[in-house]
PDB file of N, CA, C and O in Angstrom:
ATOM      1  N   UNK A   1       1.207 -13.505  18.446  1.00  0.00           N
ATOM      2  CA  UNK A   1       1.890 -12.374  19.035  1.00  0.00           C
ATOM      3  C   UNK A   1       1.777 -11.135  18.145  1.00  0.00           C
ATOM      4  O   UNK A   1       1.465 -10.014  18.545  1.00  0.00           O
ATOM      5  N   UNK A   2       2.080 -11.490  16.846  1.00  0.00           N
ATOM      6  CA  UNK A   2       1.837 -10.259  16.070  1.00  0.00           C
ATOM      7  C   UNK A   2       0.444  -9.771  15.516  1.00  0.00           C
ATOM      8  O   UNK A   2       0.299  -8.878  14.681  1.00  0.00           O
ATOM      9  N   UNK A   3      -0.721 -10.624  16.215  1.00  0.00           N
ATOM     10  CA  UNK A   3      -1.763 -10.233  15.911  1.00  0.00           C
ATOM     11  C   UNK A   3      -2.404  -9.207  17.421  1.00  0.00           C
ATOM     12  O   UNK A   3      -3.290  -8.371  17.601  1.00  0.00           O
ATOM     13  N   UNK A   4      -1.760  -9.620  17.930  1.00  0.00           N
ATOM     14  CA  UNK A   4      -1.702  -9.295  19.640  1.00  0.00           C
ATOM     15  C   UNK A   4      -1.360  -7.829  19.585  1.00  0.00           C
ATOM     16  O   UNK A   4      -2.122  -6.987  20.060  1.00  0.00           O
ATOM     17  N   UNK A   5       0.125  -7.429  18.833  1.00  0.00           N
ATOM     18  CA  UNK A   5       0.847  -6.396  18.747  1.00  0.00           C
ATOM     19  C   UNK A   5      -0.228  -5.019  17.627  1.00  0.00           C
ATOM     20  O   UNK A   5      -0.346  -3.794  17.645  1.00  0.00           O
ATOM     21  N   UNK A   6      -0.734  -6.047  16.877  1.00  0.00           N
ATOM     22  CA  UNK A   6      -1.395  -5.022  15.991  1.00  0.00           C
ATOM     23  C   UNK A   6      -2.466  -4.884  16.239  1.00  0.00           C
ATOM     24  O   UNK A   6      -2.731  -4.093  15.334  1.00  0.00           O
ATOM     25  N   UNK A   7      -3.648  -5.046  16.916  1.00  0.00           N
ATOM     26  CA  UNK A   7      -4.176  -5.184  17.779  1.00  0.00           C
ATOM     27  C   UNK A   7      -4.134  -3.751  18.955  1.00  0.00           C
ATOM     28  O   UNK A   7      -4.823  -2.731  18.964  1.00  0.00           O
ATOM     29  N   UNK A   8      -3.313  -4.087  19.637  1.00  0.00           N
ATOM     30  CA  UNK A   8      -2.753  -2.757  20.695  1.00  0.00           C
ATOM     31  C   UNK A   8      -2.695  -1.964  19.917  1.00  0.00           C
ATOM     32  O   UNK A   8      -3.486  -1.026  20.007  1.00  0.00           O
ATOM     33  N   UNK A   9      -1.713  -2.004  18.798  1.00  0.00           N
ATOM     34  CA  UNK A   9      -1.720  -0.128  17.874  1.00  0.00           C
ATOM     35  C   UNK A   9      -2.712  -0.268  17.640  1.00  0.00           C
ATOM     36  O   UNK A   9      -3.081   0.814  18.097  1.00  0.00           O
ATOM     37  N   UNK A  10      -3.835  -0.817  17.188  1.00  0.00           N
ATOM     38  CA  UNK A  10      -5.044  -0.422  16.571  1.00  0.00           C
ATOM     39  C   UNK A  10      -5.944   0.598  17.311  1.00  0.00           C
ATOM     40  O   UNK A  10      -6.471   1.613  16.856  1.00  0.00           O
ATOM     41  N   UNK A  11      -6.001  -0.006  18.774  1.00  0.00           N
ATOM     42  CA  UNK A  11      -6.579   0.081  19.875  1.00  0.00           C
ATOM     43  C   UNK A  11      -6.142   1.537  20.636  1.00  0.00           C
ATOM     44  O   UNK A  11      -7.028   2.167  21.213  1.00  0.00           O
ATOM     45  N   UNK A  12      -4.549   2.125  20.618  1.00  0.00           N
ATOM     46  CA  UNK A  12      -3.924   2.518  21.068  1.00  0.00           C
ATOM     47  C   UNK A  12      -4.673   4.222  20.205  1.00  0.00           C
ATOM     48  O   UNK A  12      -5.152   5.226  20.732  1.00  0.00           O
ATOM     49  N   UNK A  13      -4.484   3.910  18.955  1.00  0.00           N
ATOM     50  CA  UNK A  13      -5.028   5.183  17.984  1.00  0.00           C
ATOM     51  C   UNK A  13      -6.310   5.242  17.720  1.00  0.00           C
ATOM     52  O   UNK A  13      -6.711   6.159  17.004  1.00  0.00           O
ATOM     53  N   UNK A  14      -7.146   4.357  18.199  1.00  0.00           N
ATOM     54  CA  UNK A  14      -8.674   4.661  18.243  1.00  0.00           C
ATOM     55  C   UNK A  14      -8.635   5.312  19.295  1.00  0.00           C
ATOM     56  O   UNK A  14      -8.977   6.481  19.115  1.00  0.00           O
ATOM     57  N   UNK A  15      -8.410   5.106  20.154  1.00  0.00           N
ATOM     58  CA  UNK A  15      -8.580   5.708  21.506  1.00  0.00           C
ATOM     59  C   UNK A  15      -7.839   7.146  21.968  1.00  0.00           C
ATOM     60  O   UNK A  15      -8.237   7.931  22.829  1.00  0.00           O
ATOM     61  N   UNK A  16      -6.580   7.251  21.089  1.00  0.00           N
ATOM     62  CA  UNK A  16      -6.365   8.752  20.754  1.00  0.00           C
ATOM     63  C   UNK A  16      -7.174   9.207  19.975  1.00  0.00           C
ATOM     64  O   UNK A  16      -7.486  10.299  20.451  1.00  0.00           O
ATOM     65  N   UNK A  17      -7.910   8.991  18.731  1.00  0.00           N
ATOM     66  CA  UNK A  17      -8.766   9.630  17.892  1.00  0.00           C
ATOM     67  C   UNK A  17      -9.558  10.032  18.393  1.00  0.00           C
ATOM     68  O   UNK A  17      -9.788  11.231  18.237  1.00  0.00           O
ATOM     69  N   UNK A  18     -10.186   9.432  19.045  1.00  0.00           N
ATOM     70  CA  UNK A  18     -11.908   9.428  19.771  1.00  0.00           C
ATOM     71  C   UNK A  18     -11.498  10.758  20.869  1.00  0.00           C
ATOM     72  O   UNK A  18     -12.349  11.628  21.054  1.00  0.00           O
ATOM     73  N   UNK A  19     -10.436  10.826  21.421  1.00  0.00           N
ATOM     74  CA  UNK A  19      -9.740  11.414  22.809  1.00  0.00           C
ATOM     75  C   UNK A  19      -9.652  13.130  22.074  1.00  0.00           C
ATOM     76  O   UNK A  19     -10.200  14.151  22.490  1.00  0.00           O
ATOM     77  N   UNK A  20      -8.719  12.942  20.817  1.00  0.00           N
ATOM     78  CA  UNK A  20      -8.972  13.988  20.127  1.00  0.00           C
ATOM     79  C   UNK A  20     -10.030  14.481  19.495  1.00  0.00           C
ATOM     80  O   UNK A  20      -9.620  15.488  18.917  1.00  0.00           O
ATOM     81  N   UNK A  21     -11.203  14.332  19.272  1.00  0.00           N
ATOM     82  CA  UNK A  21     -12.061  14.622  18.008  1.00  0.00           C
ATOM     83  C   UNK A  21     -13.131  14.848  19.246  1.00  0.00           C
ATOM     84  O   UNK A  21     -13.879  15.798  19.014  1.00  0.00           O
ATOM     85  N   UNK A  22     -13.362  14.226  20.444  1.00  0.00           N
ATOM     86  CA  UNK A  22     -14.323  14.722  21.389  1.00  0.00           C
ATOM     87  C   UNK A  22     -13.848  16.333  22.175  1.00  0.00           C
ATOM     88  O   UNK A  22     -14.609  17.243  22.504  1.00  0.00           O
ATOM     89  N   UNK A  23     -12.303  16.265  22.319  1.00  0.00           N
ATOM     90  CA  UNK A  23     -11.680  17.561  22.888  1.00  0.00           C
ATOM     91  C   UNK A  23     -11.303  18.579  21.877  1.00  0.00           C
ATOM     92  O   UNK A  23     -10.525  19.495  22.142  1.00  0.00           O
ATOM     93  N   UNK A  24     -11.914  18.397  20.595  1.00  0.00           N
ATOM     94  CA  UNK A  24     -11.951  19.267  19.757  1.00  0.00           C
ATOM     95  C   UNK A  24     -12.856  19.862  19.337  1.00  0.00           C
ATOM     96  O   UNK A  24     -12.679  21.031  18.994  1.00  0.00           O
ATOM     97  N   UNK A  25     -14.139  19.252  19.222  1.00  0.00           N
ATOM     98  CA  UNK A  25     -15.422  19.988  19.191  1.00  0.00           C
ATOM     99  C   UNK A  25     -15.849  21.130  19.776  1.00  0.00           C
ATOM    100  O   UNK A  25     -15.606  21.384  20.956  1.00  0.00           O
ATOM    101  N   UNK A  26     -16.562  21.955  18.945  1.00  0.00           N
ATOM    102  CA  UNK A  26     -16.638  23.881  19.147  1.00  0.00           C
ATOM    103  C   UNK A  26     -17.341  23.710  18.143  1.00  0.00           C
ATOM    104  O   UNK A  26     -17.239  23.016  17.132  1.00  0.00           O
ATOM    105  N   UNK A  27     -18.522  24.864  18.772  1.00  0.00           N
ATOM    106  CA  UNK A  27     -19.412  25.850  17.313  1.00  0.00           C
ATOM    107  C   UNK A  27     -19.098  26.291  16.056  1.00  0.00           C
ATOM    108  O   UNK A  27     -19.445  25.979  14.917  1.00  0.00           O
ATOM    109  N   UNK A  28     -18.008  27.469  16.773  1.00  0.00           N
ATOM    110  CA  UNK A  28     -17.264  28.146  15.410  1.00  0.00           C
ATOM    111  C   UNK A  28     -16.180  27.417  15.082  1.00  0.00           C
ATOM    112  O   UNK A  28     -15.487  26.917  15.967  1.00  0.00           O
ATOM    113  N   UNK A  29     -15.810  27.219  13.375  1.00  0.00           N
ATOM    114  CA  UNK A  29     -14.951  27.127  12.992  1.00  0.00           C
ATOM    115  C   UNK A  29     -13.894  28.328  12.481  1.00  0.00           C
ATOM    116  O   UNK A  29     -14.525  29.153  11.819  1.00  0.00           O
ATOM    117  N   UNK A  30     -12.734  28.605  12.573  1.00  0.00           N
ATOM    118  CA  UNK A  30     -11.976  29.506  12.523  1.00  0.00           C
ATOM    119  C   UNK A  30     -10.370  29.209  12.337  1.00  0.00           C
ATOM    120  O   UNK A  30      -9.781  28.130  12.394  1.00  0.00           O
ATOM    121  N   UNK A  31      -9.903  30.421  12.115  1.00  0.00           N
ATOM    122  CA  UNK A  31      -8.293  29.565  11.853  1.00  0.00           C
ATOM    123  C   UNK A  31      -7.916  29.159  10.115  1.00  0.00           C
ATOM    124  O   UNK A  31      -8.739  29.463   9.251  1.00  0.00           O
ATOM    125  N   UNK A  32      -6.785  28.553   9.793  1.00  0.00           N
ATOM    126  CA  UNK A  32      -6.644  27.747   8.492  1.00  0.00           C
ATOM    127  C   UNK A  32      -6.236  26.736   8.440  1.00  0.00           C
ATOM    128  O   UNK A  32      -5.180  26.717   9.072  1.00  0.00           O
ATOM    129  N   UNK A  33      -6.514  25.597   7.936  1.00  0.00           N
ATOM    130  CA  UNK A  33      -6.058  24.351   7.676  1.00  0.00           C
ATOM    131  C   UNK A  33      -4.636  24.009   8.036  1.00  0.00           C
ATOM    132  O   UNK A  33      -3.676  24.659   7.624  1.00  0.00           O
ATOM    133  N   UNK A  34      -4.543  22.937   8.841  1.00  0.00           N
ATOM    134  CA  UNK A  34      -3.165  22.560   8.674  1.00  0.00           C
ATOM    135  C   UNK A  34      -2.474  21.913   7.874  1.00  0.00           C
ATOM    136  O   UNK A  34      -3.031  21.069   7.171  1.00  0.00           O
ATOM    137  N   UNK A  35      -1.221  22.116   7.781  1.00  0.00           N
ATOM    138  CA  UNK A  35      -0.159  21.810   6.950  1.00  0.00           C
ATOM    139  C   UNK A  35       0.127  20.129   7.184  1.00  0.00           C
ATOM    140  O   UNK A  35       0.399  19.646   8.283  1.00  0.00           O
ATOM    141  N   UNK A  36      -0.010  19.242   5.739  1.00  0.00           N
ATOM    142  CA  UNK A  36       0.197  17.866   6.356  1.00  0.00           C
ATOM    143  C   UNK A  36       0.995  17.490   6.309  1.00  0.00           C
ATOM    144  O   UNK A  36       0.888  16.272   6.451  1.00  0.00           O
ATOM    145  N   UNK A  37       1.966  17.800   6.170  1.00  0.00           N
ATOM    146  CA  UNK A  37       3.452  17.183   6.785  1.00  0.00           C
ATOM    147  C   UNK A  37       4.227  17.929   7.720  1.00  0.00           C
ATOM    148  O   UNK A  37       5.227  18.431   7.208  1.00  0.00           O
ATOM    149  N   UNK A  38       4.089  18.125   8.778  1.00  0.00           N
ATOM    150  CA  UNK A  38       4.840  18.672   9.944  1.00  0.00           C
ATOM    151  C   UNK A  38       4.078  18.700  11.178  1.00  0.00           C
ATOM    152  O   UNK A  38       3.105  17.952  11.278  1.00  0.00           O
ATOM    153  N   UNK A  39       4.401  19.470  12.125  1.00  0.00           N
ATOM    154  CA  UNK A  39       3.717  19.123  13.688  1.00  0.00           C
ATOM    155  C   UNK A  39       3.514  20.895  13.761  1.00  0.00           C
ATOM    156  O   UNK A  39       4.242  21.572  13.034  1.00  0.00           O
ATOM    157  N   UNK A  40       2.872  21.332  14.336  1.00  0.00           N
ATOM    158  CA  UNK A  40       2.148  22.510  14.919  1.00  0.00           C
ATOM    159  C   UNK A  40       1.854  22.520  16.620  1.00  0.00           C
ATOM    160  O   UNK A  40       0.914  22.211  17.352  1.00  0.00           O
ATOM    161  N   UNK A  41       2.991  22.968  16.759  1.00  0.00           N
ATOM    162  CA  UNK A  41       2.765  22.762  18.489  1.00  0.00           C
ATOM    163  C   UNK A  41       2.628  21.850  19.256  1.00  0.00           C
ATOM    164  O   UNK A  41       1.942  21.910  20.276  1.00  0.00           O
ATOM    165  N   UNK A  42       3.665  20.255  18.629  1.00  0.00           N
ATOM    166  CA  UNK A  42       3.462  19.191  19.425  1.00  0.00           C
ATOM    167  C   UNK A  42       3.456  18.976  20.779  1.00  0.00           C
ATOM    168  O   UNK A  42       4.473  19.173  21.445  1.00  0.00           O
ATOM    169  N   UNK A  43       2.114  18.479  21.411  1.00  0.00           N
ATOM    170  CA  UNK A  43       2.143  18.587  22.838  1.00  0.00           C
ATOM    171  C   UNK A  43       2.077  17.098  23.680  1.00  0.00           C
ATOM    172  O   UNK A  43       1.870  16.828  24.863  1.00  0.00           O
ATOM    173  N   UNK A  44       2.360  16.269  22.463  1.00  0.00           N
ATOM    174  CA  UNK A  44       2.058  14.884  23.327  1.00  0.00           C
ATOM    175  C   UNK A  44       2.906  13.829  22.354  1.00  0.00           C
ATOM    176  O   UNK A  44       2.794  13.892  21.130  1.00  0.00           O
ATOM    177  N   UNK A  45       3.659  12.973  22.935  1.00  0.00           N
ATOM    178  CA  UNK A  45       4.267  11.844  22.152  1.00  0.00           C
ATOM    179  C   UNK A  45       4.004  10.394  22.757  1.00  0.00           C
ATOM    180  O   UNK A  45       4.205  10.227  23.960  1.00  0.00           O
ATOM    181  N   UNK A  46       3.629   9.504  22.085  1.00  0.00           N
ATOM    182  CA  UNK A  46       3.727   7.627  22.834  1.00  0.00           C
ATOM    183  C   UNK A  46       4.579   7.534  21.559  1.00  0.00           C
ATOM    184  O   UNK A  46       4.582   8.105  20.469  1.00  0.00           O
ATOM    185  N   UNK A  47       5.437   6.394  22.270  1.00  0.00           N
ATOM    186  CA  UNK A  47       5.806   5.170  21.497  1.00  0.00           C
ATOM    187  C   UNK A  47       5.573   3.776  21.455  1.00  0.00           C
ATOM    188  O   UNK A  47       6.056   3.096  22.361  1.00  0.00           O
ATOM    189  N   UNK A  48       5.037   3.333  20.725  1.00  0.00           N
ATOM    190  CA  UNK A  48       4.432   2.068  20.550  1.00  0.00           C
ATOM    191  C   UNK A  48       5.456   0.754  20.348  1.00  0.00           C
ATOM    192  O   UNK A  48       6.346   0.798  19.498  1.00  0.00           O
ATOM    193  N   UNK A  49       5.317  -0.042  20.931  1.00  0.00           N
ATOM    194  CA  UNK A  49       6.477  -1.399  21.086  1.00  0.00           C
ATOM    195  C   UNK A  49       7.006  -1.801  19.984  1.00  0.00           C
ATOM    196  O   UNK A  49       8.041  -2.452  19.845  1.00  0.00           O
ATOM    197  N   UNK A  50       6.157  -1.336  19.043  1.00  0.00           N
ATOM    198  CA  UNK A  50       6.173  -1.695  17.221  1.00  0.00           C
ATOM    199  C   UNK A  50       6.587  -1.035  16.349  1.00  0.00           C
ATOM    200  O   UNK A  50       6.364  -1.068  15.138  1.00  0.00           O
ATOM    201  N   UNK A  51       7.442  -0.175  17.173  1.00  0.00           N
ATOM    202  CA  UNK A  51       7.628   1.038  16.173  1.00  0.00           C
ATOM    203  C   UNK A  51       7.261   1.755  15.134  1.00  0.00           C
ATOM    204  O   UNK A  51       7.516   1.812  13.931  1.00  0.00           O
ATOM    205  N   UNK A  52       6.336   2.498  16.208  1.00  0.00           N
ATOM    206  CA  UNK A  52       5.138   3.751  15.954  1.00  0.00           C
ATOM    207  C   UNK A  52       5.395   4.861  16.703  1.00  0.00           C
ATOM    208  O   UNK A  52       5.516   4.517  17.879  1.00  0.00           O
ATOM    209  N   UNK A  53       5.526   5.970  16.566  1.00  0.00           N
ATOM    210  CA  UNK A  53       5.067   6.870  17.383  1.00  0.00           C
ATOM    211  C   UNK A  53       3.715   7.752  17.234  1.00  0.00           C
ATOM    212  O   UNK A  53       3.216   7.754  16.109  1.00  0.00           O
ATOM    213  N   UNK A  54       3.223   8.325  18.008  1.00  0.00           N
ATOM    214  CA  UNK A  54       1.808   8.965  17.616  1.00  0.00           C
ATOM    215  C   UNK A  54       2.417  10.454  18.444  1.00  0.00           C
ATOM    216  O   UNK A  54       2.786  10.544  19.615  1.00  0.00           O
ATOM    217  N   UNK A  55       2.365  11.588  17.335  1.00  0.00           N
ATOM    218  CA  UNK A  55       2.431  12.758  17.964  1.00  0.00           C
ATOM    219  C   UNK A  55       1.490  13.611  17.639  1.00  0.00           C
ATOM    220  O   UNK A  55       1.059  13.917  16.527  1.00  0.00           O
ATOM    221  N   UNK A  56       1.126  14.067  18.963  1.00  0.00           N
ATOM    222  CA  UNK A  56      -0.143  15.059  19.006  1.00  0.00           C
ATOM    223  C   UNK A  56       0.503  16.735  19.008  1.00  0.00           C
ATOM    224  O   UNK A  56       1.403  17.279  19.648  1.00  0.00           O
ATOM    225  N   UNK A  57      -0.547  17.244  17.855  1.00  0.00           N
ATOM    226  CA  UNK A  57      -0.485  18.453  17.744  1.00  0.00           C
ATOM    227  C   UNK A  57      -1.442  19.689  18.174  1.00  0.00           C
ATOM    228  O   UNK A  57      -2.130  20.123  17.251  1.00  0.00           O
ATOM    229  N   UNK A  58      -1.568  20.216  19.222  1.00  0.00           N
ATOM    230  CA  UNK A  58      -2.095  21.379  19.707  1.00  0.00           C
ATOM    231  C   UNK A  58      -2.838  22.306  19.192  1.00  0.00           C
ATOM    232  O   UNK A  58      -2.184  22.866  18.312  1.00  0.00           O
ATOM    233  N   UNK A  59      -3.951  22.783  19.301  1.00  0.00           N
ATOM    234  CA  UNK A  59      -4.178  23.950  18.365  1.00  0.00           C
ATOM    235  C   UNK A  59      -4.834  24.870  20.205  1.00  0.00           C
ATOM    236  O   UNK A  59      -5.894  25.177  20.750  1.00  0.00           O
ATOM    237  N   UNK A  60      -3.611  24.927  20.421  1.00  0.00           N
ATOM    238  CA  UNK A  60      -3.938  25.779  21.992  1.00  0.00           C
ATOM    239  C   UNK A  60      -3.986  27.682  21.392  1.00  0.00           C
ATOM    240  O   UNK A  60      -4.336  28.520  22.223  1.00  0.00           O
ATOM    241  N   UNK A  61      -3.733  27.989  20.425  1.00  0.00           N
ATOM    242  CA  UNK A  61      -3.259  29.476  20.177  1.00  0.00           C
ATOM    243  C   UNK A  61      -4.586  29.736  19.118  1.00  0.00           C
ATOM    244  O   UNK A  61      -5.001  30.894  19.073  1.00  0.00           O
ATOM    245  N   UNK A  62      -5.166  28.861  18.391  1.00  0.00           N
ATOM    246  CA  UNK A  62      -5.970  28.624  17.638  1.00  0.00           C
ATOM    247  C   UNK A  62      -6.238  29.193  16.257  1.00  0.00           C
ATOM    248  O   UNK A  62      -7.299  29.605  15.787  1.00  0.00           O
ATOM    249  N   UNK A  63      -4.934  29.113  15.675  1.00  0.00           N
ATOM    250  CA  UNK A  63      -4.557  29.338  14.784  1.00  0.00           C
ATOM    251  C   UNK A  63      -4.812  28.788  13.697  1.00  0.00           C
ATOM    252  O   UNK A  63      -4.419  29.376  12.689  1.00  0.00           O
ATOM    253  N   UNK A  64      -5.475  27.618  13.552  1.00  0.00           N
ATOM    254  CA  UNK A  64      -6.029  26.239  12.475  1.00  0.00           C
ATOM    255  C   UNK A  64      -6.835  25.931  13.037  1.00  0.00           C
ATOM    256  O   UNK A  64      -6.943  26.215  14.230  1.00  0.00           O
ATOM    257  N   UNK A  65      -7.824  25.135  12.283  1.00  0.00           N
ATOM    258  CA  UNK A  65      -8.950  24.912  12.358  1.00  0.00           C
ATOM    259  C   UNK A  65      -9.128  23.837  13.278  1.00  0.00           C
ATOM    260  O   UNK A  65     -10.236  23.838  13.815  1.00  0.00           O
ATOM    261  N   UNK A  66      -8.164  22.694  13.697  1.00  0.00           N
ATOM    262  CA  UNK A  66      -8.063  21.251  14.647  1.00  0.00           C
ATOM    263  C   UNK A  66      -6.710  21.015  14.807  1.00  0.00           C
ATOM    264  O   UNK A  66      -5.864  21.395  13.998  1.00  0.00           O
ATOM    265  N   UNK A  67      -6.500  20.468  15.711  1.00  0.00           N
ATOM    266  CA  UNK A  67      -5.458  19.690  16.247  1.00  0.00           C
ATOM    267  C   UNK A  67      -5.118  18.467  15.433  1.00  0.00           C
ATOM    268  O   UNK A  67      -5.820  18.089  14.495  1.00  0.00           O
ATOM    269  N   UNK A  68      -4.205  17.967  15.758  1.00  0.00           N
ATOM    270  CA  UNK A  68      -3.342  16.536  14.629  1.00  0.00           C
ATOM    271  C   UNK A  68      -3.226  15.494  15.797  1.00  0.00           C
ATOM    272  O   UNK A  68      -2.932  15.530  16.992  1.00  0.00           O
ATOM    273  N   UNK A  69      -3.599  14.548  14.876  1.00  0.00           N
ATOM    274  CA  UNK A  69      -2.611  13.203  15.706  1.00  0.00           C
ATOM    275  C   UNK A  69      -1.757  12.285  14.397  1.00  0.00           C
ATOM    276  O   UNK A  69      -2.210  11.467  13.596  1.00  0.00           O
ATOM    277  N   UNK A  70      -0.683  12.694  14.542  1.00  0.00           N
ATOM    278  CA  UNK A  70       0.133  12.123  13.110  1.00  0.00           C
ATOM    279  C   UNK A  70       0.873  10.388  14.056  1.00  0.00           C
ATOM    280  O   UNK A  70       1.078  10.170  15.250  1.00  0.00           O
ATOM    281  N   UNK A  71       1.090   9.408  12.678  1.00  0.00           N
ATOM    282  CA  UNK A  71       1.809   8.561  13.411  1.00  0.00           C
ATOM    283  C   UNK A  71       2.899   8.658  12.502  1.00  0.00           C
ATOM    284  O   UNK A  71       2.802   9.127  11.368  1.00  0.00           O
ATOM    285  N   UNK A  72       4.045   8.162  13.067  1.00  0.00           N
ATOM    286  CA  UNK A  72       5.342   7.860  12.746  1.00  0.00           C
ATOM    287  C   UNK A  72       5.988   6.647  12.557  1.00  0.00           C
ATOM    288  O   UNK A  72       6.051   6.032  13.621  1.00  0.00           O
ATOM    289  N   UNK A  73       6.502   6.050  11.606  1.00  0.00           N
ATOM    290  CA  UNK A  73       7.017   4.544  11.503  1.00  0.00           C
ATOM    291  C   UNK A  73       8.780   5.244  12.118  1.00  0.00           C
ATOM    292  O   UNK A  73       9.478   6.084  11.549  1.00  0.00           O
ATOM    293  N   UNK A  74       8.933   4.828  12.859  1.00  0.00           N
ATOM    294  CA  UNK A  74      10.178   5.023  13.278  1.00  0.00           C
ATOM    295  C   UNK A  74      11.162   3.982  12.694  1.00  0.00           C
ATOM    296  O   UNK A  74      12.360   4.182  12.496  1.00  0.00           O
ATOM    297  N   UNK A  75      10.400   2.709  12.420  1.00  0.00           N
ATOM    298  CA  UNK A  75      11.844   1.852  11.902  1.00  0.00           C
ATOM    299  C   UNK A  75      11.808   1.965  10.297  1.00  0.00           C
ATOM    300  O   UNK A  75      12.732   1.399   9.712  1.00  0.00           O
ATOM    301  N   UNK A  76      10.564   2.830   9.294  1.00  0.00           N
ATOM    302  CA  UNK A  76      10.971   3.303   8.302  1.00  0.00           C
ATOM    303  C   UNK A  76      11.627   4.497   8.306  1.00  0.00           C
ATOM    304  O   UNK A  76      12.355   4.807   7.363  1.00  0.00           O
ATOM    305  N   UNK A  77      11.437   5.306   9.381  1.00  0.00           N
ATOM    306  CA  UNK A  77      12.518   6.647   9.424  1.00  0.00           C
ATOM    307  C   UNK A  77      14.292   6.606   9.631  1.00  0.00           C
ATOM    308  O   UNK A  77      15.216   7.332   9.264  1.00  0.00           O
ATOM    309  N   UNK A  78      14.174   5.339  10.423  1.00  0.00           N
ATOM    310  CA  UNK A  78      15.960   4.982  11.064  1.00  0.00           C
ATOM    311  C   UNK A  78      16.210   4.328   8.844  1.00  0.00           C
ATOM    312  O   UNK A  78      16.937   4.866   8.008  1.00  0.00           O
ATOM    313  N   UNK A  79      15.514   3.404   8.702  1.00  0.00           N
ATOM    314  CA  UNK A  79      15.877   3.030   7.356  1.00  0.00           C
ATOM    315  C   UNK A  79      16.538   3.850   5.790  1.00  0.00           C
ATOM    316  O   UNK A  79      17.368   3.646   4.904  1.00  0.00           O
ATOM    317  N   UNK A  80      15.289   5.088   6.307  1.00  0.00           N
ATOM    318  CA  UNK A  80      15.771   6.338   5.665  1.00  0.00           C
ATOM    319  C   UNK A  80      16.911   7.267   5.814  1.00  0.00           C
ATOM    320  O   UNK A  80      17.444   7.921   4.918  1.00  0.00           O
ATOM    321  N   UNK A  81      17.207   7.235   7.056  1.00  0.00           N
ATOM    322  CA  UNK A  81      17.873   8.544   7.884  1.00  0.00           C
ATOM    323  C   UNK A  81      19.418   7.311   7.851  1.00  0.00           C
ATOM    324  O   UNK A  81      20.517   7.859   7.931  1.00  0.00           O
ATOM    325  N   UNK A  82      19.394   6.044   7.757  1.00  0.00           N
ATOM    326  CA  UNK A  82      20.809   5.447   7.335  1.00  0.00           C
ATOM    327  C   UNK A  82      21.803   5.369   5.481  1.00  0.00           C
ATOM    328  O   UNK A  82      22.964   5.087   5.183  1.00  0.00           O
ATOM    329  N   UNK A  83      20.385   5.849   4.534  1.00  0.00           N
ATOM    330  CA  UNK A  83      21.127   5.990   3.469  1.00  0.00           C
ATOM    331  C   UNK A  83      21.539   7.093   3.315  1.00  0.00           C
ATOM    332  O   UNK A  83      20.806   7.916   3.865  1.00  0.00           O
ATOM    333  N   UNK A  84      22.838   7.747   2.549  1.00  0.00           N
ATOM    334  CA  UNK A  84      23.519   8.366   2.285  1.00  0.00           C
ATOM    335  C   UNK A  84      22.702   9.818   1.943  1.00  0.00           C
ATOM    336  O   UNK A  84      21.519   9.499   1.826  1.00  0.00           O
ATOM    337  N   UNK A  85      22.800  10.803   1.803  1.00  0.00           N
ATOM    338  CA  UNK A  85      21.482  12.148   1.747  1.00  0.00           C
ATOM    339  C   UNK A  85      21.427  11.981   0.590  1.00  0.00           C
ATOM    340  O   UNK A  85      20.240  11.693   0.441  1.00  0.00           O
ATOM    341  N   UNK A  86      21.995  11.948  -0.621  1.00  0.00           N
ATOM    342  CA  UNK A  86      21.825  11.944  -2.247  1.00  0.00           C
ATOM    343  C   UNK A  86      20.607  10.742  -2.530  1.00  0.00           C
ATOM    344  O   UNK A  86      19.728  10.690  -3.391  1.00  0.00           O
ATOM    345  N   UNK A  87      20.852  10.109  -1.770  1.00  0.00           N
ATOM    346  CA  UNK A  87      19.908   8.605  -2.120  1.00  0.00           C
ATOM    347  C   UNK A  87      18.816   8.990  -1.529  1.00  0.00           C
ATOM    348  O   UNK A  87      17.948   8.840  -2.388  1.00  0.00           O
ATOM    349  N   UNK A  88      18.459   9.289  -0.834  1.00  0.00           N
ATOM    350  CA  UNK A  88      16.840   9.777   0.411  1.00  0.00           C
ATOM    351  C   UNK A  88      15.866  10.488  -0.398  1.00  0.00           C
ATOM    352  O   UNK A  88      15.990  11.566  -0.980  1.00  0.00           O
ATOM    353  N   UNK A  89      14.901   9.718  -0.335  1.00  0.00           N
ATOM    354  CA  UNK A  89      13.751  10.461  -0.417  1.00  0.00           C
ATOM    355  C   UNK A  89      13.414  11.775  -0.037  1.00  0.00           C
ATOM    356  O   UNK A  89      13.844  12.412   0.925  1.00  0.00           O
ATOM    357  N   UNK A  90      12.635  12.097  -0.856  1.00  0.00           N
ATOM    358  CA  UNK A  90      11.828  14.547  -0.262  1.00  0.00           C
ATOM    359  C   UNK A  90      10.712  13.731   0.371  1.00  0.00           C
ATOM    360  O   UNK A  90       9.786  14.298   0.951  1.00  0.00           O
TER     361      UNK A  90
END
């Protein structure tokens, strides 16, 4: 089952990658690099049974050079976001 489960995420973010990186291709490059920790115009969210999320970031205004697909551990974020703020990680 849990090879089953990891498996699907595997499957789930190849297939966003490939989805992104074909609808991103262009001649010119232009714009500046994005920032790697945050979202830039998130335009798309899944959640994965396994707690993952995959959020897609936009470069519709074209302001940076590509679009993002960041993932999210949501059950390391609830883990974080339950200790006290002095104790939490930057």
């Amino acid at each position: 089952m849990l090879i089953r489960k990891l498996f699907s995420l595997f499957a789930c973010g190849l297939l966003c990658t490939a989805v992104f990186a074909l609808a991103s291709c262009e001649e010119g490059r232009f714009g500046k690099p994005l920032v790697k920790d945050g979202f830039q115009f998130p335009t798309g969210l899944a959640i994965h049974p396994a707690g993952f999320a995959f959020v897609a970031s936009a470069n519709f205004d074209v302001a940076y050079v590509q679009g993002a697909l960041r993932v999210i551990d949501l059950n390391a974020l609830a883990a974080e976001l339950a200790l006290p703020v002095e104790q939490r990680q930057d």
